[in-house]
C-alpha positions as a printed NumPy array, in Angstrom:
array([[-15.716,  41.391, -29.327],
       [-18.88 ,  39.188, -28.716],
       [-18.326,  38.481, -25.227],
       [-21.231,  38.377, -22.112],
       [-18.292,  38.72 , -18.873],
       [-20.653,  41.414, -17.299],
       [-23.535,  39.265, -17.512],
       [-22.071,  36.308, -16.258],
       [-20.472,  38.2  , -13.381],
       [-23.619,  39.647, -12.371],
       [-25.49 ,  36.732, -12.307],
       [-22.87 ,  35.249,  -9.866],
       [-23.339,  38.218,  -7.464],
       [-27.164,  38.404,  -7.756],
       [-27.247,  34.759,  -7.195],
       [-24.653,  33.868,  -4.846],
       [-25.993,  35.088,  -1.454],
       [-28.916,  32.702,  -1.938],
       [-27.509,  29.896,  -3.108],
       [-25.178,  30.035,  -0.334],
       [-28.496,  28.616,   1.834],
       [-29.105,  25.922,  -0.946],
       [-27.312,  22.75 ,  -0.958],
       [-23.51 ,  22.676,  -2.168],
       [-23.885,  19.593,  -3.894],
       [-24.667,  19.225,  -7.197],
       [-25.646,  23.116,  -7.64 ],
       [-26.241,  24.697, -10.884],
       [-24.162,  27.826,  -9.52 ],
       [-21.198,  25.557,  -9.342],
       [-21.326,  24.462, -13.159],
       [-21.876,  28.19 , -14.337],
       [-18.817,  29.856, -12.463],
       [-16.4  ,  26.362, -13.287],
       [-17.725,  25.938, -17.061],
       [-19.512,  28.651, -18.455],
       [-17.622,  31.904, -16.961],
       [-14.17 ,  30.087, -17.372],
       [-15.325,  28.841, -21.302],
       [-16.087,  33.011, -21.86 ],
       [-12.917,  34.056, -20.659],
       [-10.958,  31.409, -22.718],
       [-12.513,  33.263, -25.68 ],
       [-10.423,  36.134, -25.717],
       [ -8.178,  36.545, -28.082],
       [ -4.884,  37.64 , -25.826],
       [ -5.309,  34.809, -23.653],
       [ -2.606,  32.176, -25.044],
       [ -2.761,  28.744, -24.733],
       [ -0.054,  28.872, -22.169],
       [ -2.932,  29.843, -20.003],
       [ -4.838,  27.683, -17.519],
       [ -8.234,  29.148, -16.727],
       [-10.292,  27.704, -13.524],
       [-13.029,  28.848, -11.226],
       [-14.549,  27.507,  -7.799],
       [-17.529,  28.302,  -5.41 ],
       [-15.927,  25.948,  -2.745],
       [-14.822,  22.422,  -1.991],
       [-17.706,  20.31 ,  -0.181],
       [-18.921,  23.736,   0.882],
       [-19.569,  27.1  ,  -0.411],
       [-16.271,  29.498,  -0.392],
       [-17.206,  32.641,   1.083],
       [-14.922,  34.273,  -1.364],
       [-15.527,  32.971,  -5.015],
       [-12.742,  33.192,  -7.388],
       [-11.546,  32.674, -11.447],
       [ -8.091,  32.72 , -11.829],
       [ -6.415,  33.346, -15.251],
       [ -2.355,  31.04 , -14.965],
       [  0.269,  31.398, -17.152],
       [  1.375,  27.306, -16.598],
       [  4.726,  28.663, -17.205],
       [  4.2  ,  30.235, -13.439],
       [  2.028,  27.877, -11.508],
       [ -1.032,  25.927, -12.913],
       [ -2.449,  25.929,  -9.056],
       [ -4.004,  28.833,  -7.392],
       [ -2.085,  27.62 ,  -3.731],
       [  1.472,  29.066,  -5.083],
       [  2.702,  31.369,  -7.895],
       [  1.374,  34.711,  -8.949],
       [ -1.653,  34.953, -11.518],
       [ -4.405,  36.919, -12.32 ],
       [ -7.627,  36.111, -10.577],
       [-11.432,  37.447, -10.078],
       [-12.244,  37.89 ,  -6.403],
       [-15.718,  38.248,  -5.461],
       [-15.974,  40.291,  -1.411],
       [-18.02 ,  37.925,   0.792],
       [-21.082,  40.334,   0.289],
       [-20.742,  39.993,  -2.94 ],
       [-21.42 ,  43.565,  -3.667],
       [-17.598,  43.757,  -5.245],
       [-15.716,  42.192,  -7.538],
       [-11.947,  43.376,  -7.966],
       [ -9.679,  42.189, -10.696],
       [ -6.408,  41.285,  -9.228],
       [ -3.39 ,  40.673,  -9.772],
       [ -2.46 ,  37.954,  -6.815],
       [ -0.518,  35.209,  -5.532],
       [ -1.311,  31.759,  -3.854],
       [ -1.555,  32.36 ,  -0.146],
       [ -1.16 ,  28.284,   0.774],
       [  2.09 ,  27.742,   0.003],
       [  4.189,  30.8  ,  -0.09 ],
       [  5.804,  32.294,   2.827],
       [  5.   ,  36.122,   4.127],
       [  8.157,  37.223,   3.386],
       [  7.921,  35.988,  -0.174],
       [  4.497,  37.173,  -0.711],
       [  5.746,  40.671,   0.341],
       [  8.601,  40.473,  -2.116],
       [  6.994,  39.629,  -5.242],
       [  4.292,  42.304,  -4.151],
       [  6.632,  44.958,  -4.314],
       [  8.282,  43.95 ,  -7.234],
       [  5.293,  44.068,  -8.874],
       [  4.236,  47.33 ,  -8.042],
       [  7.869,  48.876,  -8.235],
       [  9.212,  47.603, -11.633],
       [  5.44 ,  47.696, -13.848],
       [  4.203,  51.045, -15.173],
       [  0.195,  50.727, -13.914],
       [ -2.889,  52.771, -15.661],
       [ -4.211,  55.115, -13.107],
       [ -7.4  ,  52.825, -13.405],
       [ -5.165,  50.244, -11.568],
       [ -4.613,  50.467,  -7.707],
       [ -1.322,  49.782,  -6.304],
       [ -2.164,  50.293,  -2.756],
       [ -3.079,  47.925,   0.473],
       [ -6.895,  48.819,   0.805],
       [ -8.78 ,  45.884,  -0.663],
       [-11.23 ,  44.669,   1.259],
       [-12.8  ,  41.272,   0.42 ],
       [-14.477,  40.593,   3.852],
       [-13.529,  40.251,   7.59 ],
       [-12.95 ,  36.374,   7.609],
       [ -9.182,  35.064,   7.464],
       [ -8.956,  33.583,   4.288],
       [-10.64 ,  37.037,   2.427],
       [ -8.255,  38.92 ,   4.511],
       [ -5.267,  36.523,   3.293],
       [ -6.316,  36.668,  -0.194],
       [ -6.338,  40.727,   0.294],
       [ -2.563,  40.786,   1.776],
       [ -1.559,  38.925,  -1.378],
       [ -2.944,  40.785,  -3.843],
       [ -0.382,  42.894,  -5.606],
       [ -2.657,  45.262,  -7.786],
       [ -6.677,  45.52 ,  -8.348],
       [ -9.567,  47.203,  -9.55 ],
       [-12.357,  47.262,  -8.355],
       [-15.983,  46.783,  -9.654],
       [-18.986,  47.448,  -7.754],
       [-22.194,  45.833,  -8.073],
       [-23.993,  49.211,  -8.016],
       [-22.863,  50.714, -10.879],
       [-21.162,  48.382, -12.803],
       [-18.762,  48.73 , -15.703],
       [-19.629,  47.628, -19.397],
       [-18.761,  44.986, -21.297],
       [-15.832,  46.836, -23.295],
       [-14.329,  48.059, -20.041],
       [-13.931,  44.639, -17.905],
       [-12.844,  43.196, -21.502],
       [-10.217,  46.11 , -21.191],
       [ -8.825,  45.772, -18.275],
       [ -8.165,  42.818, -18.757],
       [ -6.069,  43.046, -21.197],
       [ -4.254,  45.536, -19.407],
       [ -3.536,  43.084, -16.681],
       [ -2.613,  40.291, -18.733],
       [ -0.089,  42.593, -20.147],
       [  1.295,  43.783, -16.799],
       [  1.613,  40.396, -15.856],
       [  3.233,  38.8  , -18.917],
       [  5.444,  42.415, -18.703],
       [  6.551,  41.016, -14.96 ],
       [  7.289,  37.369, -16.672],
       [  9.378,  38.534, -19.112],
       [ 11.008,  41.136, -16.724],
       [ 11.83 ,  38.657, -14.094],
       [ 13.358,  36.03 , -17.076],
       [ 15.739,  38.811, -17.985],
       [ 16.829,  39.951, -14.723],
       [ 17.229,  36.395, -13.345],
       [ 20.587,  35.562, -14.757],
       [ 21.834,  38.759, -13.353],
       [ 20.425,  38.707,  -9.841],
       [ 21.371,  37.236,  -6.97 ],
       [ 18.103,  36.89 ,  -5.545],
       [ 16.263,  33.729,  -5.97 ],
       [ 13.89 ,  34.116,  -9.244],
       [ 10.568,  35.426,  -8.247],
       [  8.807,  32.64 ,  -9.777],
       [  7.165,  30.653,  -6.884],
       [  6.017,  27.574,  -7.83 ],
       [  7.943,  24.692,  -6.8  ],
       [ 10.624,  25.067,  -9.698],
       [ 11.343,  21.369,  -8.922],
       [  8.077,  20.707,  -9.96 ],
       [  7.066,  19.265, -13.179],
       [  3.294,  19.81 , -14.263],
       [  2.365,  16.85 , -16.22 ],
       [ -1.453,  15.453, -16.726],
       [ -2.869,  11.882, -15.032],
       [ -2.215,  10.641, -18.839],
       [  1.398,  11.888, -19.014],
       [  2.301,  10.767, -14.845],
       [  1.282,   7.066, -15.349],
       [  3.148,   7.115, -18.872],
       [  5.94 ,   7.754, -16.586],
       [  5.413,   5.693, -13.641],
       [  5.123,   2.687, -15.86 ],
       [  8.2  ,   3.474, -17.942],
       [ 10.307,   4.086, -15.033],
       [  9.206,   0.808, -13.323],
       [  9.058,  -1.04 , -16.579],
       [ 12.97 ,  -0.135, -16.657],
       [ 13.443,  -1.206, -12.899],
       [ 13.133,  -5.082, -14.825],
       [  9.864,  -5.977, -13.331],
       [  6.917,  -6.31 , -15.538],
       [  3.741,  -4.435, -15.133],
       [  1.034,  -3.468, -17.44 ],
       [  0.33 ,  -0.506, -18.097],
       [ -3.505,  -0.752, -16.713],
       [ -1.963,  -2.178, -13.702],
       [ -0.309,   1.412, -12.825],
       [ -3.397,   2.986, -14.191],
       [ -5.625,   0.904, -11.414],
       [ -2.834,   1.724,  -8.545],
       [ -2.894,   5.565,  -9.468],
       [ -6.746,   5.298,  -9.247],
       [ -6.494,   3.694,  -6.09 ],
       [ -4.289,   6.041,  -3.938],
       [ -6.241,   9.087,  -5.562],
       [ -9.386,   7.331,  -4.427],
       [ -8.61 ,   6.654,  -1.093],
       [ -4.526,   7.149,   0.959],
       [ -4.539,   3.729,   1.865],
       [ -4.136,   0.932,  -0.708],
       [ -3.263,  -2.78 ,   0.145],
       [ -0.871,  -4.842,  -2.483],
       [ -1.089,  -9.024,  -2.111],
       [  0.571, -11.288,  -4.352],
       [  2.585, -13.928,  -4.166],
       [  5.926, -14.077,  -2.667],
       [  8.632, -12.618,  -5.264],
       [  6.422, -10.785,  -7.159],
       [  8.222,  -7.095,  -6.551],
       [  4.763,  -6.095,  -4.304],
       [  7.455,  -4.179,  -2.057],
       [  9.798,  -2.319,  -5.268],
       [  6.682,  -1.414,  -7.09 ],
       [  5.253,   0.815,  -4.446],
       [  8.783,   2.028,  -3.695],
       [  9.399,   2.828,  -7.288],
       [  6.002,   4.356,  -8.081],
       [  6.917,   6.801,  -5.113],
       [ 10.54 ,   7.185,  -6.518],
       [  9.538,   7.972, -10.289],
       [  7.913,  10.692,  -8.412],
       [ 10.152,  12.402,  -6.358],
       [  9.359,  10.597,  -2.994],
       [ 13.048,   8.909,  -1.976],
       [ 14.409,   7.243,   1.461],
       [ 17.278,  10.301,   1.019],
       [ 14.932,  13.016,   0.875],
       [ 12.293,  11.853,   3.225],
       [  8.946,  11.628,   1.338],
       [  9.375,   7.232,   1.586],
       [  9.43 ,   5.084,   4.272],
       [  9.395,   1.705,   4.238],
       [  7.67 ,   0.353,   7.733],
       [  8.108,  -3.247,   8.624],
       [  5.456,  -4.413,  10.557],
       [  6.472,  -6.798,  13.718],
       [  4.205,  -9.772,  14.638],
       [  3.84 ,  -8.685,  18.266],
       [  2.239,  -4.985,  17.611],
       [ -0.938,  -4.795,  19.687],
       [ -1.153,  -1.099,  19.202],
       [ -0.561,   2.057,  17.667],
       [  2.345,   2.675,  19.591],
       [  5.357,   0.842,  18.098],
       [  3.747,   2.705,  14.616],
       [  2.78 ,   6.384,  16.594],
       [  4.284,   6.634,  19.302],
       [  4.352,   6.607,  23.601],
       [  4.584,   8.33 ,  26.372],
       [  7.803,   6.989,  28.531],
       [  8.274,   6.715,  32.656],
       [  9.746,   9.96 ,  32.429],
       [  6.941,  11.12 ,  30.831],
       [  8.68 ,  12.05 ,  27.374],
       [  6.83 ,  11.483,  24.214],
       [  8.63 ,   8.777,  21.758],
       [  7.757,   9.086,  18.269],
       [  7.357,   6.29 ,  16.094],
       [  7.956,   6.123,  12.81 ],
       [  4.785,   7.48 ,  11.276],
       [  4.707,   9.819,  13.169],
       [  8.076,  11.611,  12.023],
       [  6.449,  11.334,   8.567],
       [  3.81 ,  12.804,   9.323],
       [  5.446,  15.784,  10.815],
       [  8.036,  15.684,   7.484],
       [  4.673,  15.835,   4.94 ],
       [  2.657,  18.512,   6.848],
       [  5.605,  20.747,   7.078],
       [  5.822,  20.513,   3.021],
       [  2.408,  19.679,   1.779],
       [  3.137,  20.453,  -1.372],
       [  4.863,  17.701,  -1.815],
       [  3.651,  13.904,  -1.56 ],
       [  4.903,  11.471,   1.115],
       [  4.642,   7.777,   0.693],
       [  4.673,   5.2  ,   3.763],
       [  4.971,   1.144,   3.017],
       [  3.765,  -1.157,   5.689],
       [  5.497,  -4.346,   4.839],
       [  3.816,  -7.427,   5.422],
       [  1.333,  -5.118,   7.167],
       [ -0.739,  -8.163,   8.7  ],
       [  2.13 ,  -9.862,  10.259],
       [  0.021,  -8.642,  13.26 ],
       [ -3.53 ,  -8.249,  13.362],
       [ -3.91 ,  -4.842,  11.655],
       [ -7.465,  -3.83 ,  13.571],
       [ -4.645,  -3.579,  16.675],
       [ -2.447,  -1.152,  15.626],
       [ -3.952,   0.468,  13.067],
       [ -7.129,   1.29 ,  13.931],
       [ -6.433,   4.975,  15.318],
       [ -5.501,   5.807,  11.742],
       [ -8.12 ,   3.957,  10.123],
       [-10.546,   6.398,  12.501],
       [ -8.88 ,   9.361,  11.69 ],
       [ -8.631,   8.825,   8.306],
       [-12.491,   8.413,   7.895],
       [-12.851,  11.838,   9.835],
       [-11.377,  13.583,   6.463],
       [-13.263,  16.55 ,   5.864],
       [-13.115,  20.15 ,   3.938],
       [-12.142,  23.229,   5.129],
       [-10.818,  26.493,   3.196],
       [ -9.87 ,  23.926,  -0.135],
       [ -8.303,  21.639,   1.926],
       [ -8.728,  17.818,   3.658],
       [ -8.362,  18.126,   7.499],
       [ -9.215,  14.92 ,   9.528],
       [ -9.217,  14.959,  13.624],
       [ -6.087,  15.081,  15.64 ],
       [ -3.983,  12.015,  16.058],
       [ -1.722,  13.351,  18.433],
       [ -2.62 ,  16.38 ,  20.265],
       [ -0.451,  19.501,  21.086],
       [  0.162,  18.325,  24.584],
       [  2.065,  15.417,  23.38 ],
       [  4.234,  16.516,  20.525],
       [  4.127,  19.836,  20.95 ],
       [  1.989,  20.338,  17.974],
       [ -1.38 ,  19.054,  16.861],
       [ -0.874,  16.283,  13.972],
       [ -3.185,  15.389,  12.153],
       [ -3.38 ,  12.893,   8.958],
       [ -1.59 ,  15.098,   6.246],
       [ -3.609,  15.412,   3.115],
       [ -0.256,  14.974,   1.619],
       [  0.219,  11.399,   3.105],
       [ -0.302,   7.887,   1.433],
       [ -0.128,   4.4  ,   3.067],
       [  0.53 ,   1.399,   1.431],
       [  0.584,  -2.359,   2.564],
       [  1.976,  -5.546,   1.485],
       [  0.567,  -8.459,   3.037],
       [  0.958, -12.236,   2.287],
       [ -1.65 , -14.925,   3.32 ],
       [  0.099, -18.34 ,   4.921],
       [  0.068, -19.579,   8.108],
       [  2.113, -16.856,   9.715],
       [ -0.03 , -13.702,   8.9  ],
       [ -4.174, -12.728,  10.011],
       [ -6.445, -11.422,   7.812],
       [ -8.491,  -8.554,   7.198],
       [-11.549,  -7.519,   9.071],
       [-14.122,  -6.277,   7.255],
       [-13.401,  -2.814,   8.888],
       [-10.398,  -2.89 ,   7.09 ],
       [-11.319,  -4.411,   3.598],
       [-14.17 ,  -1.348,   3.51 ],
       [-11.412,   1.427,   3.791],
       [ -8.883,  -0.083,   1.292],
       [ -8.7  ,  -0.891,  -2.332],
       [ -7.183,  -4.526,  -2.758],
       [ -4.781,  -4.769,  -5.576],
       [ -3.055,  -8.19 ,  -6.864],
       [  0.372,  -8.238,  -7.937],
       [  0.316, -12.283,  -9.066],
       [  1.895, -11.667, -12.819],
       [  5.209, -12.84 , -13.026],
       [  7.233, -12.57 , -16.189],
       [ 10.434, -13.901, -16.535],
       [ 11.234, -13.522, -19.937],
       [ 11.156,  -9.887, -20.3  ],
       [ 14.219,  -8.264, -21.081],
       [ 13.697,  -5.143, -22.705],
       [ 14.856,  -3.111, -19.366],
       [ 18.764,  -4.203, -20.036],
       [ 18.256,  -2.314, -23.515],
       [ 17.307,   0.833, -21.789],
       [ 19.122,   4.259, -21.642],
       [ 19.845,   6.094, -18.727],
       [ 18.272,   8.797, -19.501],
       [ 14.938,   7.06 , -18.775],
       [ 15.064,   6.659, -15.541],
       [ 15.048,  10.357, -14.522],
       [ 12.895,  10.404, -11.813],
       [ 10.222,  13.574, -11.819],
       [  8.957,  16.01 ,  -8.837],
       [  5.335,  16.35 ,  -8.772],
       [  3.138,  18.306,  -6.875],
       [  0.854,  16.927,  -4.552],
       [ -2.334,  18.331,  -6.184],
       [ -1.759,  15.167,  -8.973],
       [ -2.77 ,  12.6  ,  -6.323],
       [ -4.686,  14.336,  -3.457],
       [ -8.604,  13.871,  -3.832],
       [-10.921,  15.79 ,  -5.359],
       [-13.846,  14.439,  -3.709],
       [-14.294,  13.12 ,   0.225],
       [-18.392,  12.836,  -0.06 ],
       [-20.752,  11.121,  -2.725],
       [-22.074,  15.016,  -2.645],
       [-19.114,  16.281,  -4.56 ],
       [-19.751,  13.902,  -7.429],
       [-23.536,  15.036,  -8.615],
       [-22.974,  18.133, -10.932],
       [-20.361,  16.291, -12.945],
       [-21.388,  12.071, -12.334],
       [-24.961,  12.062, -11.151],
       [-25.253,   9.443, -14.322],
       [-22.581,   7.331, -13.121],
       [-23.936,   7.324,  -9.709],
       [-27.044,   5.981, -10.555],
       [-25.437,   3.104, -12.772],
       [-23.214,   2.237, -10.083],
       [-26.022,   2.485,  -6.913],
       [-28.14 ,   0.092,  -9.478],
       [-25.567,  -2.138, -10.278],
       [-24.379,  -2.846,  -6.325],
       [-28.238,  -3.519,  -5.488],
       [-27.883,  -6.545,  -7.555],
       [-24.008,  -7.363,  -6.385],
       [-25.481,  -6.701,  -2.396],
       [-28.824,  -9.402,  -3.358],
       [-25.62 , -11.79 ,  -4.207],
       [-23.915, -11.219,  -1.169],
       [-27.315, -11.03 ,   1.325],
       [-26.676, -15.124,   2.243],
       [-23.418, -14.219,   4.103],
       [-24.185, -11.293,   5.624],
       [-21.461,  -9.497,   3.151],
       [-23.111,  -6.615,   1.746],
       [-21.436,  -3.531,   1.17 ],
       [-22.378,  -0.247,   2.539],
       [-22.598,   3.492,   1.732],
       [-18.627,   3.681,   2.519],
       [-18.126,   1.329,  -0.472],
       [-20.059,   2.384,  -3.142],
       [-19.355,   6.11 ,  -2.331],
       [-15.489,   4.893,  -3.284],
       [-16.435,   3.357,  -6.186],
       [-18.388,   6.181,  -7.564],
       [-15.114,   8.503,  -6.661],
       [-12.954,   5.765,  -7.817],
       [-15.016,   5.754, -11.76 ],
       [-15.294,   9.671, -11.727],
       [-11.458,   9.98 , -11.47 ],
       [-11.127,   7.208, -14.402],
       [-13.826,   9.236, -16.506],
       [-12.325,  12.468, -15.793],
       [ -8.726,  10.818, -16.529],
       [-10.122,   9.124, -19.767],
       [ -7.585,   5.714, -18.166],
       [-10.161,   2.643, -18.69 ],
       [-13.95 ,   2.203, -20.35 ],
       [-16.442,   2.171, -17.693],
       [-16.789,  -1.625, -17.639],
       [-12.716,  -2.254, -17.145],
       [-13.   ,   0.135, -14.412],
       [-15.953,  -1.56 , -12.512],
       [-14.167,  -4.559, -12.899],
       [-11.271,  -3.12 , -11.168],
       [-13.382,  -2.687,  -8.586],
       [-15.473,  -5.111,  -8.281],
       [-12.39 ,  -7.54 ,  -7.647],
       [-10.351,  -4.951,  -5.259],
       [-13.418,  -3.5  ,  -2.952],
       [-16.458,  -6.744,  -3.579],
       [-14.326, -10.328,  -3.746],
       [-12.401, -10.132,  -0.996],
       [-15.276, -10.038,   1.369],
       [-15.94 , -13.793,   0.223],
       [-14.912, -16.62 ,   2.547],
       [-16.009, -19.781,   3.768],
       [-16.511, -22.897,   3.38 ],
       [-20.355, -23.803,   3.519],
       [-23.246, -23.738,   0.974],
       [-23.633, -19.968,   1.514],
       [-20.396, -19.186,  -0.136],
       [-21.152, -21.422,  -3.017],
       [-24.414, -19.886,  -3.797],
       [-22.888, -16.365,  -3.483],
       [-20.341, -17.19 ,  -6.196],
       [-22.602, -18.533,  -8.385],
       [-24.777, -15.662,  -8.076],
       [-22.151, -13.314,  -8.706],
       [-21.182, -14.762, -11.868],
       [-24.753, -15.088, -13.081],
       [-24.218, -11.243, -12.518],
       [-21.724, -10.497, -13.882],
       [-21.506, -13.176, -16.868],
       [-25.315, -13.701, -17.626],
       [-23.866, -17.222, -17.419],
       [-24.276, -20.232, -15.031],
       [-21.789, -21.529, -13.077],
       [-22.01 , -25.35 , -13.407],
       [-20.157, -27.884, -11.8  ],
       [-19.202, -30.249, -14.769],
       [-17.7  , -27.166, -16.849],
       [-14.171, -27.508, -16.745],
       [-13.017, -24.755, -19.414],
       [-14.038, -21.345, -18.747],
       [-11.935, -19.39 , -20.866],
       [-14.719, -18.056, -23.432],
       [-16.618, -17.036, -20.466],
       [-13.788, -15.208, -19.722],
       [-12.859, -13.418, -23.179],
       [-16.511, -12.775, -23.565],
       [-17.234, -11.364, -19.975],
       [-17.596,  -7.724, -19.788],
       [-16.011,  -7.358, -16.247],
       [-13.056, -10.514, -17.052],
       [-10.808, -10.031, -13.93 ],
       [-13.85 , -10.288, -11.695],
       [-14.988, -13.361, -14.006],
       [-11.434, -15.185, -13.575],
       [-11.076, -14.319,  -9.636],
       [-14.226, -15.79 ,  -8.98 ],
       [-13.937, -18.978, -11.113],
       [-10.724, -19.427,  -8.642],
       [-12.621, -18.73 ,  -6.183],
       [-14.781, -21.663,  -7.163],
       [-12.326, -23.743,  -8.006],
       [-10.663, -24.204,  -4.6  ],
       [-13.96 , -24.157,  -2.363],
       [-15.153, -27.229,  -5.191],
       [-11.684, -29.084,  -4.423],
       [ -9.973, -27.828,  -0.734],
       [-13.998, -27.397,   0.929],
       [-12.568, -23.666,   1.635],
       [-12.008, -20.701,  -0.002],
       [-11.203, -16.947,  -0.11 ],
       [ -9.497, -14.209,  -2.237],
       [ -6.52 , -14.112,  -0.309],
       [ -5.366, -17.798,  -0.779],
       [ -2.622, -18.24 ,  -4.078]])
C-alpha cells in the first residue's frame, strides 16, 4: 500500500513545537494536518465512505493537543460527542497514541465510563493494544480529559518510531474493533434495557448547509408564505456570520413567522424551550426588563433572556433562538447595549466561543455568559412610533428585507403532511467557524484581498458623510463570503450584493447634497453607470448590474431623497 502516514506524522511532531511560537493564522502547519494527513488517511482501502475524516491544530489558537479523528457518521460526525477513532499527539509531542476515544464536550462522566468499559469488556484486543488507564497526553485539563476518555490506545513514540506497514496495521485493527463494537451494540440494543451506547444526540439529524436550507425553505414554503429560496440562503448566512440578525419589512409581510419557523423546521419550539419570542416595550431604558434586577429584598429577578440563556448553556448542543419583536419600539442602544458588548468580547478557548460574563456568579448563582449556542433576532418597523439604529448597532448586525409579498401562491394547500416534519439539528450547523479576520487566511486570503479592495472604493463613496465602515465590517463580510464559498449557496458577486445592501446601505441618511453625491457614487461603483436625474427607467441597469439588489435599493434610495428632500433605507 503506497501510503506516507509515518512521514506525515513525523513532520507534525518535528514541526509542531516551533510553530507553536509562529503565528496561528494562516499557517502552513494548519493546511498539512487538515488537508494533506486527512487526504492520506482517506486513501485506505477499509475506510468506507460512511467515514468522516478531520484534523485540527486549534481554533484561533494552537491546541496543545493536536488531533485526526477517523467517524463512522453513523455514530457522530463531531469529535464533541460519540465514540471514534482519533490520533492524539502528547503536548510534547514526543508521542502519538492511536485511540480509540469519545467526545469529552458533550457526554456525561458516567456515560463516558460506560461506553469505556463496554469497550474494553465485550472486544477481543491484540496484545499490541492497551486496555488500561495510563495514557498520558500532558498535564493540562483538556489532555488529561481527552486521556479519561480514551477507551483503548497504542502508543508511538517519536524515538523509535514504527514503519509504515505497522501504523497502516493497526489501523486496521482498530477500525475493526470499532466497527466490531457498532455492530455489537446494534444487536444487543433491541434486547437491552440500557439506553443504546451510541452517544450522539440520536434526535439529531446530520444534514449539510445544502441539504438544511433545502429544508428550511420547504418547510416555510409550506407554512403559505412565500420566500425564495436565496432569501433563506442569505438568512442562514447571516446568523452563521454573526448571532444577531435584524429583519425589516413592511407590515404583514410574515417578518415575525419566518424567524419562528426557520427556528421550528429546526427543532427550536416555544414547547421545548429553544424559541422565545420577546416583545419589546416602548419604555425599556435598560437591560433590565430584557436581563434582569436586583429587587428591595435584594433577590435577583430574571428576565426573559436571561432564562434562555441559562436553558441553551445547559444544552449547547442544541441551538436556541430568541425574537425581539419590534425590537426598536425603544431605543435599542438602551437596553441592549450590555449584550451588544458582550457579544463583541467572543473569543476562543479549548474549540469553543466564550465571551465575558453578563451576569456574574454573585447574582444568579452562576456565571452566564452569551451561549455560543444562542441567536437573536429582531423585527423592527420604521413609522413614527419606532427609533432607529445607531451606527453601533447597524455595525454588529446584518440587515435583511422581508418586502416580497405574494398573494397568489397557493401551492402550500397542495402539500402533504409529511412535509412539514420538523428536523433536530445540532448546533455545530450554525455556530461560527471563524470570530477573527485571522481564521480566514489559509483557506480565503484571495477573497480577503478582493473584498479589502473593493470596500476602499465603497468607503471613498461614503467619506462625504462621515459613513465609512470599519475593520468590524469588512471582517464580517469576509466571514460572511467564506461561509457562502465553503457552502457553494451564491456566486461571489450575489453574495457581495447581499451584503453590500444588509451591512453598507443602511448607513445612508439624510437629506442634503452629501447624501446625493454618496448615492451617485455608489452606483457609479457598483454599475459603471451614472446616475442622472432625467432617467426615469432603470430597469436594464438593473438586469445588467452585477450586484442588482444593491443597484435597485439605491435607485429607491434616490428616488425618495429626489421627490420627499429625505431619505434612508429604512423608509417603505
Amino acid at each position: 500500500m503506497n501510503t506516507k502516514l509515518r512521514e506525515k506524522f513525523l513532520n507534525i511532531m518535528n514541526n509542531y513545537p516551533n510553530a507553536r511560537t509562529q503565528s496561528f493564522g494562516g499557517h502552513h502547519l494548519g493546511t498539512f494536518v487538515r488537508n494533506e494527513v486527512t487526504r492520506e488517511l482517506k486513501k485506505l482501502p477499509f475506510l468506507s465512505d460512511q467515514y468522516v475524516v478531520t484534523g485540527s491544530v486549534g481554533q484561533g489558537n494552537w491546541a496543545g493537543v493536536p488531533w485526526i479523528a477517523l467517524m463512522n457518521n453513523q455514530i457522530t460526525t463531531s469529535t464533541q460527542r460519540g465514540y471514534y477513532i482519533v490520533y492524539l499527539f502528547s503536548e510534547d509531542m514526543q508521542e502519538l497514541y492511536l485511540t480509540l476515544a469519545q467526545g469529552v464536550t458533550e457526554t456525561s462522566r458516567e456515560e463516558m465510563l460506560r461506553i469505556k468499559n463496554s469497550i474494553r469488556s465485550e472486544l477481543d484486543i491484540d496484545a499490541r493494544f492497551h486496555k488500561d488507564d495510563d495514557i498520558y497526553l500532558g498535564p493540562s485539563h483538556r489532555a488529561r480529559g481527552y486521556a479519561a476518555s480514551t477507551a483503548l490506545y497504542v502508543k508511538y513514540r517519536l524515538e523509535n518510531f514504527p514503519s509504515e506497514d505497522q501504523i497502516v496495521e493497526d489501523l486496521e485493527k482498530i477500525v475493526g474493533y470499532y466497527e466490531d463494537f457498532i455492530s455489537q451494540n446494534e444487536g444487543n440494543e433491541s434486547k437491552s434495557h440500557e439506553p443504546p451506547i451510541v452517544v450522539a444526540d440520536p434526535s439529531a439529524d446530520y444534514m449539510s448547509n445544502k441539504t438544511v436550507i433545502d429544508h428550511i425553505y420547504q418547510y416555510i414554503k409550506n407554512k403559505g408564505f412565500f420566500y425564495e429560496r436565496e432569501e433563506i440562503k442569505n438568512l442562514f448566512l447571516s446568523i452563521k456570520t454573526k448571532p444577531f440578525v435584524i429583519i425589516s419589512g413592511i407590515s404583514g409581510t410574515g417578518k415575525t413567522m419566518v424567524i419562528k419557523w426557520f427556528a421550528e423546521s429546526l427543532g427550536a419550539t416555544k414547547e421545548n424551550g429553544q424559541f422565545e419570542l420577546i416583545p419589546v416595550r416602548p419604555d425599556w431604558s435598560d437591560s433590565s426588563d430584557l436581563i434582569g434586577y436586583t429587587d428591595i429584598k435584594g433577590d435577583f429577578i430574571e428576565g426573559p433572556l436571561t432564562k434562555v440563556m441559562q436553558k441553551a448553556l445547559d444544552n449547547p448542543q442544541k441551538p436556541y433562538f430568541v425574537l425581539l419583536d419590534e425590537m426598536n419600539l425603544a431605543r435599542v442602544e438602551y437596553y441592549f447595549s450590555d449584550l451588544l458588548s458582550v457579544m463583541e468580547s467572543r473569543d476562543w478557548k479549548n474549540n469553543e466561543i466564550v465571551t465575558s460574563e453578563i451576569l456574574d456568579e454573585s447574582m444568579t448563582g452562576r456565571s452566564i455568559a452569551f451561549p455560543e449556542n444562542m441567536y437573536i433576532i429582531g423585527t423592527v418597523n420604521m413609522d413614527e412610533t419606532t427609533h432607529p439604529f445607531s451606527k453601533k448597532v447597524l455595525d454588529r448586525a446584518n440587515t435583511i428585507e422581508f418586502n416580497r409579498v405574494k398573494l397568489d401562491y397557493f401551492d402550500f394547500l397542495q402539500e402533504t403532511n409529511e412535509a412539514l416534519a420538523s428536523k433536530q439539528i445540532n448546533n455545530d450547523i450554525l455556530r461560527s467557524d471563524y470570530l477573527y479576520l485571522k481564521d480566514l487566511t489559509e483557506k480565503h486570503m484571495d477573497l480577503i484581498k478582493e473584498v479589502s479592495y473593493t470596500l476602499v472604493g465603497i468607503n471613498e463613496a461614503l467619506k462625504p458623510l462621515g459613513a465609512q465602515v470599519g475593520y468590524r465590517v469588512r471582517d464580517e463580510i469576509c466571514m460572511y463570503l467564506s461561509y457562502n464559498r465553503e457552502g457553494e449557496m451564491f456566486s461571489y458577486e450575489a453574495a457581495l450584493d447581499y451584503c453590500i445592501v444588509q451591512k453598507i446601505l443602511p448607513r445612508i441618511s439624510g437629506s442634503d447634497s452629501r447624501v446625493d453625491q454618496t448615492l451617485k457614487e455608489l452606483f457609479k461603483l457598483i454599475t459603471n453607470q451614472e446616475l442622472r436625474e432625467d432617467q426615469e427607467d432603470y430597469t436594464d441597469y438593473i438586469k445588467v448590474s452585477k450586484y442588482p439588489r444593491s443597484t435597485e435599493k439605491l435607485l429607491e434610495m434616490y428616488r425618495r431623497l429626489s421627490h420627499d428632500g429625505f431619505t434612508s433605507f429604512w423608509i417603505s
